[in-house]
GULOLO-681252 format. One line per field, with one value per residue (C-alpha): residue number from 1; residue in one letter; z, y, x. Coordinates in pm, whole numbers, plus 50000, padded with zeros to 5 digits. Each point is the difference from the previous one (the first is absolute). Layout:
N
num	(NUM;...) .
residuo	(A;...) .
pz	(Z;...) .
py	(Y;...) .
px	(X;...) .
//
This chain:
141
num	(1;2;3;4;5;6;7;8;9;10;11;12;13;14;15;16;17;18;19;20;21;22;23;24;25;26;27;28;29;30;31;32;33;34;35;36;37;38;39;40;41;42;43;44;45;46;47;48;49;50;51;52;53;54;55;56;57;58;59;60;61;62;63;64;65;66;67;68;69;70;71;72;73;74;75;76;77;78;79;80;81;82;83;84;85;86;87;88;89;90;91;92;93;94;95;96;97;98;99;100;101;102;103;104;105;106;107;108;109;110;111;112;113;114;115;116;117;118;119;120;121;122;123;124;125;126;127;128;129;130;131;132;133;134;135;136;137;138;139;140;141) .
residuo	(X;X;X;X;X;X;X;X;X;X;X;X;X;X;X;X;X;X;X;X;X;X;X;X;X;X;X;X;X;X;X;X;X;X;X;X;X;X;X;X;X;X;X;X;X;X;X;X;X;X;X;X;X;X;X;X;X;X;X;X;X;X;X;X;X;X;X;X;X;X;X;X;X;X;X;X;X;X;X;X;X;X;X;X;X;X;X;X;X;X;X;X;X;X;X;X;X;X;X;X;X;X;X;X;X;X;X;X;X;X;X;X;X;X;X;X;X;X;X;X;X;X;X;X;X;X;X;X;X;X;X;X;X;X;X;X;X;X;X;X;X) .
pz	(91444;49876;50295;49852;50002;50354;50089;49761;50094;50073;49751;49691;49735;49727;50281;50035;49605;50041;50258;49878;49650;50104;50228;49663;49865;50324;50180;49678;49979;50396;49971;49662;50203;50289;49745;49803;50303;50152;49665;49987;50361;50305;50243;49768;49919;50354;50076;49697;50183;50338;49876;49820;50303;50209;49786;49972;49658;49988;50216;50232;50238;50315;49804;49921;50211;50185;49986;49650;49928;50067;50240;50186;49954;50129;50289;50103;49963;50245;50251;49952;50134;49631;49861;49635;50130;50132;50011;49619;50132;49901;50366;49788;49802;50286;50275;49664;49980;50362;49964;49710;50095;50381;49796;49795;50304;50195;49645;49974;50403;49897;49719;50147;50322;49712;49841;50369;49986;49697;50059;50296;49834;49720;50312;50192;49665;49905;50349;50059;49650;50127;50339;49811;49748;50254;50225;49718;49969;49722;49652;49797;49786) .
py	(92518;50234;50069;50328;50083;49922;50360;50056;49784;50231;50280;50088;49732;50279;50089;49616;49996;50297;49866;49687;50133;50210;49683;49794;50298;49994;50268;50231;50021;50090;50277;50106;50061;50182;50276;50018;50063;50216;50217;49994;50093;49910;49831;49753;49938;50018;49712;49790;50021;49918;49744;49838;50002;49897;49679;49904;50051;50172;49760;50250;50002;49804;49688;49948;49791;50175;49652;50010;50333;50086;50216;49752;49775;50237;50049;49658;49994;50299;49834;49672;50101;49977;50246;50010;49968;49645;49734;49894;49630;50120;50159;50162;50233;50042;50143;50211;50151;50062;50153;50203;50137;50083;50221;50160;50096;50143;50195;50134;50120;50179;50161;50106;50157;50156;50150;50122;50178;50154;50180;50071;50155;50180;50161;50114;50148;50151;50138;50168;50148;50187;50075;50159;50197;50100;50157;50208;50150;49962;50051;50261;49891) .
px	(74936;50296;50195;50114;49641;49877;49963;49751;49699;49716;50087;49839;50051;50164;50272;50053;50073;50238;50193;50051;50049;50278;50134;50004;50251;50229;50180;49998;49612;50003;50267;49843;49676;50118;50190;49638;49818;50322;49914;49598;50024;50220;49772;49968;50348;50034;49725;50116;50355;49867;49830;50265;50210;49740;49935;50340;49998;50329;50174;50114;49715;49861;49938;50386;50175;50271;50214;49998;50175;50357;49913;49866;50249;50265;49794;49952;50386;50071;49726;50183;50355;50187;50160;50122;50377;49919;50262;50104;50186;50337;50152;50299;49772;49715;50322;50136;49615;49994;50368;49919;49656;50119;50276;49733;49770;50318;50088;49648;50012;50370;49835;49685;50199;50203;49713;49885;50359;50011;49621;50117;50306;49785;49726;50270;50144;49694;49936;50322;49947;49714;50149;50275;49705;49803;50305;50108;49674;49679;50130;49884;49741) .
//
């Protein structure tokens, strides 16, 4: 039994061809499908996408293993305690990483509390600017 084709047992034997005529064809055949039936009429697009998710057939839907993707990977990573910025064996270059990227966080504070400054600088501009409009009276327009 085709494996790609175990969702199809009980269906009519010309939607059994289809499907496994467009499996022989790949990933091209399925997408080329779904943009027919997107132009004939949506809900069919629509159900030919569904479908195609639903089947796994474009590896991006229940049947992929999580473990197997990057994603995954990364995740199992983060779970695991590791961190990209593990130990590399060589102490001289893991204490100048820890030196250098402690200076970069404390850099990135300075500038964001100078960014806080300087809007704080340009809204109290902008406010005594119309402090100072509105006390001479409204402008002729």
């Amino acid at each position: 039994m085709n494996v790609n084709n175990i969702h199809t047992e009980g269906r009519d034997p010309w939607m059994q061809r289809a499907i496994a005529t467009l499996d022989d064809y790949g990933k091209p055949a399925w997408i080329t499908a779904m943009i027919v039936g997107f132009v004939l009429w949506w809900p069919i697009g629509l159900s030919v996408l569904a479908y195609m998710i639903w089947s796994g057939r474009m590896g991006c839907g229940w049947k992929r293993s999580l473990r197997e993707s990057d994603i995954g990977r990364e995740m199992a990573r983060w779970r695991s305690g590791t961190t990209p910025f593990g130990s590399t064996g060589n102490r001289a270059f893991d204490e100048y990483r820890e030196e250098t990227l402690s200076r970069l966080e404390q850099e990135a504070s300075e500038f964001q509390t100078f960014l806080q400054r300087l809007r704080h600088a340009k809204d109290k501009a902008e406010f005594d600017q119309f402090m100072a409009e509105r006390r001479t009276g409204p402008s002729a327009a």
